[in-house]
py3Dmol code that shows the C-alpha trace and the ligand (Angstrom):
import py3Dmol

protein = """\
ATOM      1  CA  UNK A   1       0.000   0.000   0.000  1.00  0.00           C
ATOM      2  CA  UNK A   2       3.226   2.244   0.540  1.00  0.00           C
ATOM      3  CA  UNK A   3       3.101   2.636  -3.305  1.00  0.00           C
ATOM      4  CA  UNK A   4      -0.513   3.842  -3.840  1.00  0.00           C
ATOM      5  CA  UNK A   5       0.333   8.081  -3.022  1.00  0.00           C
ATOM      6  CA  UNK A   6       2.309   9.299  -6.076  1.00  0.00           C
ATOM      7  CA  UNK A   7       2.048   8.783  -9.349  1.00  0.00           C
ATOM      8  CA  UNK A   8       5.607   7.517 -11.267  1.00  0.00           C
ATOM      9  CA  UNK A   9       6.681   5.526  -8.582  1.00  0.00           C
ATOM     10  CA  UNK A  10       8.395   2.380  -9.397  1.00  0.00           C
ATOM     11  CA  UNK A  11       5.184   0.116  -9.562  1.00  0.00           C
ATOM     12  CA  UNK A  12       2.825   2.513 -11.744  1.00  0.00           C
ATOM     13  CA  UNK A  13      -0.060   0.681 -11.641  1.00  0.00           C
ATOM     14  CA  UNK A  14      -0.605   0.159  -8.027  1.00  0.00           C
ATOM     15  CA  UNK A  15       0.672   4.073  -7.456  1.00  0.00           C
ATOM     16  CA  UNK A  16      -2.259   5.409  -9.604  1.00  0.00           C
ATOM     17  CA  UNK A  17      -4.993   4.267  -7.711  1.00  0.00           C
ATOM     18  CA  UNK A  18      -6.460   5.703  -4.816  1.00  0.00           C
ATOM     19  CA  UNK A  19      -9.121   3.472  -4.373  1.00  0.00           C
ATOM     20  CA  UNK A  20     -10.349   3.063  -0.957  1.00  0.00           C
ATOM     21  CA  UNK A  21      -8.785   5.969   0.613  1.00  0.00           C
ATOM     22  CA  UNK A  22      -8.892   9.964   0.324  1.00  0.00           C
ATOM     23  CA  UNK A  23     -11.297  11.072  -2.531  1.00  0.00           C
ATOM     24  CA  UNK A  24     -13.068   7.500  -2.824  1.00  0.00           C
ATOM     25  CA  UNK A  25     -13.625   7.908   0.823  1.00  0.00           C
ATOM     26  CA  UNK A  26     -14.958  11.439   0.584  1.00  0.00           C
ATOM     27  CA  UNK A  27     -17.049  10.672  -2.808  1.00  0.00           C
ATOM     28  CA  UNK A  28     -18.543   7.869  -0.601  1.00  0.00           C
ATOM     29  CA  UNK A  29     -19.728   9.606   1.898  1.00  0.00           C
ATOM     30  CA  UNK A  30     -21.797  12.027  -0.666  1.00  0.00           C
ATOM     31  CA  UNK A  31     -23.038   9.642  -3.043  1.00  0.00           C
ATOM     32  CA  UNK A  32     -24.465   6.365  -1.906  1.00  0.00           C
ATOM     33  CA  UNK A  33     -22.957   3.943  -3.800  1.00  0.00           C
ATOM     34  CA  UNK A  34     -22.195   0.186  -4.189  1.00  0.00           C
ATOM     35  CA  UNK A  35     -18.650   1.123  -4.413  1.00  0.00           C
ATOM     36  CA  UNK A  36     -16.793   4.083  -6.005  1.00  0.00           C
ATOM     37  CA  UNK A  37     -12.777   3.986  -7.043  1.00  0.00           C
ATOM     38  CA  UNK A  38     -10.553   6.986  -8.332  1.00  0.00           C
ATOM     39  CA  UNK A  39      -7.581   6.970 -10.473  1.00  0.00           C
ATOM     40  CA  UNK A  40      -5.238   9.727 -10.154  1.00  0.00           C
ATOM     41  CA  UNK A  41      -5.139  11.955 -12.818  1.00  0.00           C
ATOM     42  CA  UNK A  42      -7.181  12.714 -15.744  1.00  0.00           C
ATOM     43  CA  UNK A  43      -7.787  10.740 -18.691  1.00  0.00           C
ATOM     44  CA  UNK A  44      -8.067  13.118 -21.238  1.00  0.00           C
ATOM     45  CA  UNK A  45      -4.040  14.146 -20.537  1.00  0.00           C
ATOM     46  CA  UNK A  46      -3.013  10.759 -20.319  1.00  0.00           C
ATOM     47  CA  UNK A  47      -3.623   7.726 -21.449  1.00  0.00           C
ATOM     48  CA  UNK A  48      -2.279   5.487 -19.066  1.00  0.00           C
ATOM     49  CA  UNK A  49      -5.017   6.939 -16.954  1.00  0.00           C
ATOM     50  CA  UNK A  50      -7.324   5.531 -19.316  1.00  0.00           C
ATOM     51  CA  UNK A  51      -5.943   2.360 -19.276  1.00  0.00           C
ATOM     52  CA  UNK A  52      -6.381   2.129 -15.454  1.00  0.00           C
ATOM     53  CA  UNK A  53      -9.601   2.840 -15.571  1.00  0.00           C
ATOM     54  CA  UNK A  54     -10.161  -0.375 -17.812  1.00  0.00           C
ATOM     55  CA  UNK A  55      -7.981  -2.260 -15.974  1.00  0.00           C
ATOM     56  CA  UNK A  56      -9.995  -1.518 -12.375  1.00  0.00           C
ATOM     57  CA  UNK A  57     -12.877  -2.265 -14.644  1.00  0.00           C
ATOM     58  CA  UNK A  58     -11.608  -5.623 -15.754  1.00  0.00           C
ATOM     59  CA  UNK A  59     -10.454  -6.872 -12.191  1.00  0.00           C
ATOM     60  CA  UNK A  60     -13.878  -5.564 -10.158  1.00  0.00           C
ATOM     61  CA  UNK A  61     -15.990  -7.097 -12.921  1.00  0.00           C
ATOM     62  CA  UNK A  62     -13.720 -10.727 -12.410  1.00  0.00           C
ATOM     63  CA  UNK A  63     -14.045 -10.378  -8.726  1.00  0.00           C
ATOM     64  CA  UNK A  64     -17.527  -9.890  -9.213  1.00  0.00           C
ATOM     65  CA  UNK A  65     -18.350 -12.617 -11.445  1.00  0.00           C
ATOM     66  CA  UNK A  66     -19.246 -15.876 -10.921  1.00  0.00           C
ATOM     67  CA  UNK A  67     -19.548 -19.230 -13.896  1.00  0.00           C
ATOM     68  CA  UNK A  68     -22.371 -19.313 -16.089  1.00  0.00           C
ATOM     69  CA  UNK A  69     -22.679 -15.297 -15.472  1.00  0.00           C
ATOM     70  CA  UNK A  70     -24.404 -12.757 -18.844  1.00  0.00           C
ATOM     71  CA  UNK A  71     -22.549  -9.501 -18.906  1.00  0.00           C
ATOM     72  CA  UNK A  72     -24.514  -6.303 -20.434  1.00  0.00           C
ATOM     73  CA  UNK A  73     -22.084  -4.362 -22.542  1.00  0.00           C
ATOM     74  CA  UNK A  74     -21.822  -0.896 -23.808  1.00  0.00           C
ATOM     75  CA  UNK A  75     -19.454   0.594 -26.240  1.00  0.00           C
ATOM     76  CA  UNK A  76     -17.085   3.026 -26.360  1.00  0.00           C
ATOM     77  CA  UNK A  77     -13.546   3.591 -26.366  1.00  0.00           C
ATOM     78  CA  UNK A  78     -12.742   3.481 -22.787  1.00  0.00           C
ATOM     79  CA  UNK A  79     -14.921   0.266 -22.534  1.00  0.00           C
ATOM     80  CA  UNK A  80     -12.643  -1.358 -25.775  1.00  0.00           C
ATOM     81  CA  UNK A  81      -9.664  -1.309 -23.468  1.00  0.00           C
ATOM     82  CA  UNK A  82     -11.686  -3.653 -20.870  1.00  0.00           C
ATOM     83  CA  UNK A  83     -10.618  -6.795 -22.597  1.00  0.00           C
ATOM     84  CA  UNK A  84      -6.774  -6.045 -22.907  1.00  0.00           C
ATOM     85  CA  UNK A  85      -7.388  -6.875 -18.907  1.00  0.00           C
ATOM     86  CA  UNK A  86      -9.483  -9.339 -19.027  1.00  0.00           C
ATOM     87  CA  UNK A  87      -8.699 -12.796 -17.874  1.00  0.00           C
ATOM     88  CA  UNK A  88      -9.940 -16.527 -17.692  1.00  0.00           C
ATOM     89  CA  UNK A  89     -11.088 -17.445 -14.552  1.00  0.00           C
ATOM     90  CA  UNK A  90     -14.800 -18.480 -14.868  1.00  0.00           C
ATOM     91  CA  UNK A  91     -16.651 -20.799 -17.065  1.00  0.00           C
ATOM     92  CA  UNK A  92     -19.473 -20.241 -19.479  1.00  0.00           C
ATOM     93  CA  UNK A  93     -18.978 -16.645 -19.318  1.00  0.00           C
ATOM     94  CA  UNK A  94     -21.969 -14.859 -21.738  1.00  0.00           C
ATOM     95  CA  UNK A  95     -21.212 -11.217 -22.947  1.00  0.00           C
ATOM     96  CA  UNK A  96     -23.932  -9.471 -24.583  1.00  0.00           C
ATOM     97  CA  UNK A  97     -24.289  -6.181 -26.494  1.00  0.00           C
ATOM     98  CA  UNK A  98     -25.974  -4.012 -24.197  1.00  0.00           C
ATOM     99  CA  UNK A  99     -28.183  -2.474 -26.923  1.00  0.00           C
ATOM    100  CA  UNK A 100     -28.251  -2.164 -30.396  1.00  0.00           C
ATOM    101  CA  UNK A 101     -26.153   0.554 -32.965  1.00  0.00           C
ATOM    102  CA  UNK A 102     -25.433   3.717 -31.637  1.00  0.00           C
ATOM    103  CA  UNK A 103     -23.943   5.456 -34.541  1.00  0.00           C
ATOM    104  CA  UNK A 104     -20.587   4.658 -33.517  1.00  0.00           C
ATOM    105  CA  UNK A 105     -17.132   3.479 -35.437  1.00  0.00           C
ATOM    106  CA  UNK A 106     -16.829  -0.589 -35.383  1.00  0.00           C
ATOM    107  CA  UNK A 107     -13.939  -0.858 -32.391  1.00  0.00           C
ATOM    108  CA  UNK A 108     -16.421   1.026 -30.407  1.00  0.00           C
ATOM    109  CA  UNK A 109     -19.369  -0.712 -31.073  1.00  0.00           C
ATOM    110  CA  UNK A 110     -20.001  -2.846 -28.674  1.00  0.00           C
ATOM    111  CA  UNK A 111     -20.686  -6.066 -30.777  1.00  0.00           C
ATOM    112  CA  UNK A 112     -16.864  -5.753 -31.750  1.00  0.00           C
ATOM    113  CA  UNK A 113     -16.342  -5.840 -27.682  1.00  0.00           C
ATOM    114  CA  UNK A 114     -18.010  -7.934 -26.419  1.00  0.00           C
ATOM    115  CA  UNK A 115     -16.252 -10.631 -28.672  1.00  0.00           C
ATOM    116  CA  UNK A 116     -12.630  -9.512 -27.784  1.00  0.00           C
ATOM    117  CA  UNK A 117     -14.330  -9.850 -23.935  1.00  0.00           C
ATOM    118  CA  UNK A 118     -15.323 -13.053 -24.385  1.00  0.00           C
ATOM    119  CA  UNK A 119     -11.878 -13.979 -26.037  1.00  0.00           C
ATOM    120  CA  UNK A 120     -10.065 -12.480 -23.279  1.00  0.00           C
ATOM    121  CA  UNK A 121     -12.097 -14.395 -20.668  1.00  0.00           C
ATOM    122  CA  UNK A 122     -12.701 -17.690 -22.934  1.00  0.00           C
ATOM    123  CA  UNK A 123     -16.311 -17.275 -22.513  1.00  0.00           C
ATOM    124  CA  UNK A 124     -19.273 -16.976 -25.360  1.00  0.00           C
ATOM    125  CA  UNK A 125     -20.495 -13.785 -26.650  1.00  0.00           C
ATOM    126  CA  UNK A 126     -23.286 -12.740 -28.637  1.00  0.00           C
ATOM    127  CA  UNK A 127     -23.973 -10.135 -31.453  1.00  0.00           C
ATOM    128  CA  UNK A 128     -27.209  -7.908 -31.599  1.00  0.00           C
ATOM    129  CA  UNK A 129     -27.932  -7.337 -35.589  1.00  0.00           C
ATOM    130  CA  UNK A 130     -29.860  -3.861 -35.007  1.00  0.00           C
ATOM    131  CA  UNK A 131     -29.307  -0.515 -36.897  1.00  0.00           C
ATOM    132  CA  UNK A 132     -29.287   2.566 -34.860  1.00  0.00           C
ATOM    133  CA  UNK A 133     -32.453   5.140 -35.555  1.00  0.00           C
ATOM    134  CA  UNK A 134     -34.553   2.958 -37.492  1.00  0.00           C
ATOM    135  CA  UNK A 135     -38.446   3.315 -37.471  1.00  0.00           C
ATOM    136  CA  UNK A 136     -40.850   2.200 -35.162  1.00  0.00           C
ATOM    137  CA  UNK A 137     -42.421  -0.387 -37.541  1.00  0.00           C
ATOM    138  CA  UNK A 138     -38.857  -1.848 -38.663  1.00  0.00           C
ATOM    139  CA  UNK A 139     -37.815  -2.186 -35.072  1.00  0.00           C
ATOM    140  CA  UNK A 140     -40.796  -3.863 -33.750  1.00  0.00           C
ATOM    141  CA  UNK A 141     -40.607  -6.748 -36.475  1.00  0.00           C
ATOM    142  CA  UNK A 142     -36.801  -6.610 -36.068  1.00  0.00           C
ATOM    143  CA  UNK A 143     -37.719  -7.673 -31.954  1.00  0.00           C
ATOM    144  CA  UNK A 144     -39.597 -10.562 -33.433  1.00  0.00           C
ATOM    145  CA  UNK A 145     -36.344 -11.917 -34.765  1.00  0.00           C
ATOM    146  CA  UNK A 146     -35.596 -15.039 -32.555  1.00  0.00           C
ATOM    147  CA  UNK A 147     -31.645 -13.843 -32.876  1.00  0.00           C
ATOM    148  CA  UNK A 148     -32.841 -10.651 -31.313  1.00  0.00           C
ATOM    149  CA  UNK A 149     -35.834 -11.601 -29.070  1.00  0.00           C
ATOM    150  CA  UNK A 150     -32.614 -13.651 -27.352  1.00  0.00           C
ATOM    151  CA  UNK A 151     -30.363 -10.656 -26.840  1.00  0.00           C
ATOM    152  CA  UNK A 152     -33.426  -9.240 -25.303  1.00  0.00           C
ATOM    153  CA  UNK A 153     -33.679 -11.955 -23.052  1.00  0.00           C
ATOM    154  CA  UNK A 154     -30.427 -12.021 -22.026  1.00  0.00           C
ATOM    155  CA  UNK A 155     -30.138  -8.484 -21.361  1.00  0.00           C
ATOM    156  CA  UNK A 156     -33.395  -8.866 -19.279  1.00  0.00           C
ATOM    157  CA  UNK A 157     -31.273 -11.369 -17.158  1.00  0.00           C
ATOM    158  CA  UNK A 158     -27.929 -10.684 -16.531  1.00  0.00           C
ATOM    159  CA  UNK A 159     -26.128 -10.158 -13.526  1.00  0.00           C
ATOM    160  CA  UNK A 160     -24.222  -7.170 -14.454  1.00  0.00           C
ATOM    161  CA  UNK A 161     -24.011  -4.182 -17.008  1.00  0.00           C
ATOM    162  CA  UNK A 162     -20.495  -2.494 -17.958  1.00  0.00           C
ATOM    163  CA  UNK A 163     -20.694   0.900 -19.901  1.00  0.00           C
ATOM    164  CA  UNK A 164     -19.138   3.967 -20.024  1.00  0.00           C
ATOM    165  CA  UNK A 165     -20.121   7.685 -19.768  1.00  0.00           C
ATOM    166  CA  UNK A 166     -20.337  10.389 -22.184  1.00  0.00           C
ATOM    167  CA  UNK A 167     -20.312  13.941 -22.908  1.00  0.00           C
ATOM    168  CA  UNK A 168     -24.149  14.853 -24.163  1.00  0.00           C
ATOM    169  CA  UNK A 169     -22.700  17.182 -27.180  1.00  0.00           C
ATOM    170  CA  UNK A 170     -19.483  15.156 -27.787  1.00  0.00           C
ATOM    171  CA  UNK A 171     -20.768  12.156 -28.449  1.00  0.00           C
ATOM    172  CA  UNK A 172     -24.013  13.468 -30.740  1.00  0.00           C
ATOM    173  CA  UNK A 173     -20.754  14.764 -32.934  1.00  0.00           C
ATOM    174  CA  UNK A 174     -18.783  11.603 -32.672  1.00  0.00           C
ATOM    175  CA  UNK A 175     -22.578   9.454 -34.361  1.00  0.00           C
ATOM    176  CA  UNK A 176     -22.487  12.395 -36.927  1.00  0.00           C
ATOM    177  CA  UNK A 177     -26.467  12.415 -35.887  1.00  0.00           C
ATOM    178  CA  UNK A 178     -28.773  14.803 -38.013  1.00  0.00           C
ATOM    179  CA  UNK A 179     -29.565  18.508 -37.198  1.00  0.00           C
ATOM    180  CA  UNK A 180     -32.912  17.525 -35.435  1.00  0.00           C
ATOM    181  CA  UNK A 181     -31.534  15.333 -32.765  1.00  0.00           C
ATOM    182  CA  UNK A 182     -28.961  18.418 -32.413  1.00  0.00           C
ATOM    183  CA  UNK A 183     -31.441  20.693 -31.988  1.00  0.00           C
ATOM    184  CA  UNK A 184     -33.276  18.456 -29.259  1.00  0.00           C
ATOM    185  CA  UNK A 185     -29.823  18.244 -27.511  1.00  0.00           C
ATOM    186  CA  UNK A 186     -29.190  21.459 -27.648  1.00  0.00           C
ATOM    187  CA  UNK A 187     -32.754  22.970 -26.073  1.00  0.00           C
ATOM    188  CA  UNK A 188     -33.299  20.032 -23.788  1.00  0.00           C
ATOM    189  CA  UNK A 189     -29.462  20.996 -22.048  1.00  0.00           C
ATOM    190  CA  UNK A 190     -28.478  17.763 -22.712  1.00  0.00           C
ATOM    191  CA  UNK A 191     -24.731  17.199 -20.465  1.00  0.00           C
ATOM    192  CA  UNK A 192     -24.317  13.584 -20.352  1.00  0.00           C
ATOM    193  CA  UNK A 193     -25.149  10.533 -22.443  1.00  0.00           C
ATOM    194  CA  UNK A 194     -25.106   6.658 -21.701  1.00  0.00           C
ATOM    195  CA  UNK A 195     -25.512   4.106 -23.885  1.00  0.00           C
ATOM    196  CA  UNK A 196     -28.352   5.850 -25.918  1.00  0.00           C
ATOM    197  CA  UNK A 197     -29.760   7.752 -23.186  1.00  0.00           C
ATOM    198  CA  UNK A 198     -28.656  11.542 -23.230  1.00  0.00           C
ATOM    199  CA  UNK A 199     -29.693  13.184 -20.328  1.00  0.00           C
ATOM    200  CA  UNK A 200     -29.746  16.838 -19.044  1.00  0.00           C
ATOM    201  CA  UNK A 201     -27.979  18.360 -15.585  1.00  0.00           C
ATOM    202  CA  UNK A 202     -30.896  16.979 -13.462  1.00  0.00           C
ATOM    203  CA  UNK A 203     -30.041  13.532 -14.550  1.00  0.00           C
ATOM    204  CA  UNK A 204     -33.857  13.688 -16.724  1.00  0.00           C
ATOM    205  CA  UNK A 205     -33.910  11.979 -20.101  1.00  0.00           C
ATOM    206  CA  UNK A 206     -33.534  14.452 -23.167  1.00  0.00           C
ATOM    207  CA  UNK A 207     -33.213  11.926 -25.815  1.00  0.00           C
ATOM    208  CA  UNK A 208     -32.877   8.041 -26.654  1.00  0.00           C
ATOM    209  CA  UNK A 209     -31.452   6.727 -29.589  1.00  0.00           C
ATOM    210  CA  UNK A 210     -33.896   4.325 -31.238  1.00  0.00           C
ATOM    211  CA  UNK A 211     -33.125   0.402 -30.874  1.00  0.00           C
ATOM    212  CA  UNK A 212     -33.483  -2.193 -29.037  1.00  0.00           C
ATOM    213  CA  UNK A 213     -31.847  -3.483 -25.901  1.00  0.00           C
ATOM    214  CA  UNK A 214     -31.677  -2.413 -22.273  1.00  0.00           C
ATOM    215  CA  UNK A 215     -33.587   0.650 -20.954  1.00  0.00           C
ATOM    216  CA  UNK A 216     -32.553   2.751 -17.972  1.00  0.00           C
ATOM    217  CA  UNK A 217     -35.496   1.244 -15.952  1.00  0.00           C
ATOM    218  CA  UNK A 218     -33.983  -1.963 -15.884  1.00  0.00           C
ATOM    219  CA  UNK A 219     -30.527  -1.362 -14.532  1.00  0.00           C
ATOM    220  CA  UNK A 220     -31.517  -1.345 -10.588  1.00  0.00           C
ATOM    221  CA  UNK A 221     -32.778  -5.249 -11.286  1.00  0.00           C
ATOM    222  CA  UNK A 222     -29.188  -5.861 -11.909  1.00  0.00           C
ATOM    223  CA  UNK A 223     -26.492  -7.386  -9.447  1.00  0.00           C
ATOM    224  CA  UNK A 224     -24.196  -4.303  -9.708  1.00  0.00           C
ATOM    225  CA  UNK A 225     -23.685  -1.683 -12.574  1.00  0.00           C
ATOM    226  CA  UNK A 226     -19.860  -0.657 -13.261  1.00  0.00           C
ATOM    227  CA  UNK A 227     -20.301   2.657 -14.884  1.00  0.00           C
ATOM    228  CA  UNK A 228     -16.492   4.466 -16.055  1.00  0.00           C
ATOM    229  CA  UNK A 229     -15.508   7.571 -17.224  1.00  0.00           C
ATOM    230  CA  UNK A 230     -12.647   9.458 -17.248  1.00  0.00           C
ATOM    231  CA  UNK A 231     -11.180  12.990 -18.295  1.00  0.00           C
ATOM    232  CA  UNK A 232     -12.130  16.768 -17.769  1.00  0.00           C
ATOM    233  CA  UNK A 233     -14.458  16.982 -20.414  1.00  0.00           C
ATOM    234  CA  UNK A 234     -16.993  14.657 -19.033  1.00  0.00           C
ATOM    235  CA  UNK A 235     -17.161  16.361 -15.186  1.00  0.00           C
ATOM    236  CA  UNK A 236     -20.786  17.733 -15.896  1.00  0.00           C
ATOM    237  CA  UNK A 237     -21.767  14.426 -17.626  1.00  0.00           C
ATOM    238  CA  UNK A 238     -20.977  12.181 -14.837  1.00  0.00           C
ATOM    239  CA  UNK A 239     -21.827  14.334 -12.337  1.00  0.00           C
ATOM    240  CA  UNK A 240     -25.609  14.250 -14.193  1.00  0.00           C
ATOM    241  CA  UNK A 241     -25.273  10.798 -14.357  1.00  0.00           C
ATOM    242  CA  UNK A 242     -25.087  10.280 -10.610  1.00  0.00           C
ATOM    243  CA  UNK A 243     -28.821  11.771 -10.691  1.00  0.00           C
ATOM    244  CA  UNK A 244     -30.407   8.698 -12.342  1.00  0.00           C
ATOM    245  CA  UNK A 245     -27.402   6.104 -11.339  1.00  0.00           C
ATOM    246  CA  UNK A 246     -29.170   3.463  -9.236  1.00  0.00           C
ATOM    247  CA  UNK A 247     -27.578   2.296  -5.955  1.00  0.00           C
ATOM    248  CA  UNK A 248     -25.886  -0.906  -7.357  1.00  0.00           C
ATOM    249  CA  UNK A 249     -23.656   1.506  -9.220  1.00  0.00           C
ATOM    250  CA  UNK A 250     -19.969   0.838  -8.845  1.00  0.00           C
ATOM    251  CA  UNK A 251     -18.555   3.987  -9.822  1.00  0.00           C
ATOM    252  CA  UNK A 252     -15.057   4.070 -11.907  1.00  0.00           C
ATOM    253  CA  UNK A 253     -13.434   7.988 -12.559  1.00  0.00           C
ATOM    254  CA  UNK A 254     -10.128   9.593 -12.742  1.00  0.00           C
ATOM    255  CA  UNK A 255      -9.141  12.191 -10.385  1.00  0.00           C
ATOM    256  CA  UNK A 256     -10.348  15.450 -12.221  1.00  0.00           C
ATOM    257  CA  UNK A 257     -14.154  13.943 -12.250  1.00  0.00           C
ATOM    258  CA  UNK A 258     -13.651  12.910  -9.174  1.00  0.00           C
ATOM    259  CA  UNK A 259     -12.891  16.263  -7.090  1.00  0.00           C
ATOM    260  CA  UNK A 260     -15.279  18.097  -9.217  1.00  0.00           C
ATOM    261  CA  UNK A 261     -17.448  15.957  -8.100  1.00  0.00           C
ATOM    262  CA  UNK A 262     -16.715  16.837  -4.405  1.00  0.00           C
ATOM    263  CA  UNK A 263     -16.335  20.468  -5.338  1.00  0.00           C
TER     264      UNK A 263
END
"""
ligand_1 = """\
16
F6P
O -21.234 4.372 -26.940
C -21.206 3.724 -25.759
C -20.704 4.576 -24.651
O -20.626 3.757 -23.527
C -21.566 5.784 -24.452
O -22.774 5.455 -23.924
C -20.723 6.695 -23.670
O -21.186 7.978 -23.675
C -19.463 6.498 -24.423
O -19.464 5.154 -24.859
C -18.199 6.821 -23.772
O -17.231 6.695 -24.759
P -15.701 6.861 -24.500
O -15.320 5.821 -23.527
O -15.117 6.655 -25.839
O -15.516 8.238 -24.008
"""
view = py3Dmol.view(width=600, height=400)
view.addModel(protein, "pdb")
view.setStyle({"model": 0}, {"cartoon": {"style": "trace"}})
view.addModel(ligand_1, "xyz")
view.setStyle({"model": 1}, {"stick": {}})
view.zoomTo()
view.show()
């Protein structure tokens, strides 16, 4: 534990992380929690940062999983560094896109990660075939698909959830979305956004991408939610995300998100 204070010590990775003591002690006693942990520095600056914040992802999500278990997952970059720290040590793992096509670039999708998950883990995955934004018509028949009524299922029943965390504006740029959705963004105050969901300061829903999968009214059935984000542009976004974060939330953020959290 000598090693956890400063950063650039001889073992980095233990150094970085401030988990149980200090801010994660502080942030505890302000939001309740399952469990919160805080890498020091910000993400955004470095990426090593980042990297921690996978690899605290990767070992609290093994520690938390037992054989036979269905993992939700979410996209994003931060969440396509989980598997580089991802390691056997259950059976009959099952990792399941958490919903369907946000918009996003294939590594970030998360049907490309939840199958380098499952090969990190040698467990199963699946793949959700759904198009972000389609019509109401196409994605009803679409949930008729046996293929897709099972990811449904599965996302109905598993344990756990793993996503990452957003800025509202940033990502509606990064999914190139249209001038409409923009607009709605823009008026509704939109800070944060979650796998689909982009929600305003008070943590209220602004706007959903259309598809299919999980809904935000289903993540306090799970066993625990691991929720990361890290950098200075996403301060406001997590901070609205604690608003409508449920309290099986285990809470992953760098150090800048962290104290403005406390601020
Ligand atoms: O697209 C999935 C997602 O988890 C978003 O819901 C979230 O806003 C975003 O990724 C975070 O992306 P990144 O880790 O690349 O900042």
């Amino acid at each position: 534990a000598g090693g956890r204070e400063v950063l650039g010590e001889v073992q980095p990775f233990l150094t970085l992380i401030e988990s149980r003591d200090d801010l994660a002690l502080q942030l505890k006693n302000n939001y309740p929690l399952k469990d919160i942990f805080v890498v020091r520095g910000d993400a955004e600056e470095n990426a090593f940062v980042k990297e921690e914040l996978a690899r605290l992802m990767a070992e609290e999500l093994t520690e938390a999983l037992s054989p036979g278990t269905v993992v939700s997952v979410a996209g994003g970059s931060t969440m396509a560094l989980v598997s580089k720290f991802l390691r056997p040590k259950h059976d009959n793992l099952l990792f399941v896109p958490a919903r369907g096509g946000l918009g996003e670039e294939p590594a970030y999708q998360s049907n490309d990660i939840v199958a380098n998950l499952a090969e990190a883990a040698e467990g199963q995955h699946r793949i959700l075939y759904a198009p972000d934004s389609i019509s109401e018509a196409s994605l009803e028949s679409l949930k008729a698909e046996p293929m897709v009524r099972e990811i449904i299922d599965l996302n109905r029943r598993s344990a756990f959830l793993i996503h990452g965390i957003g800025d509202a504006l940033e990502m509606a740029r990064r999914r190139k979305v249209d001038e409409e959705t923009l607009r709605i963004l823009t008026e509704g105050e939109a800070v944060g956004e979650t796998f689909g969901f982009y929600f305003n300061a008070d943590g209220e829903l602004v706007h959903k991408v259309k598809t299919i999968g999980l809904q935000l009214g289903d993540l306090d059935k799970k066993e625990s939610i691991f929720a990361v984000a890290g950098g200075e542009s996403k301060k406001e976004a997590v901070k609205a995300y604690l608003k409508l974060a449920p309290e099986n939330t285990i809470l992953i953020i760098d150090e800048v998100i962290a104290r403005h959290l406390l601020a």
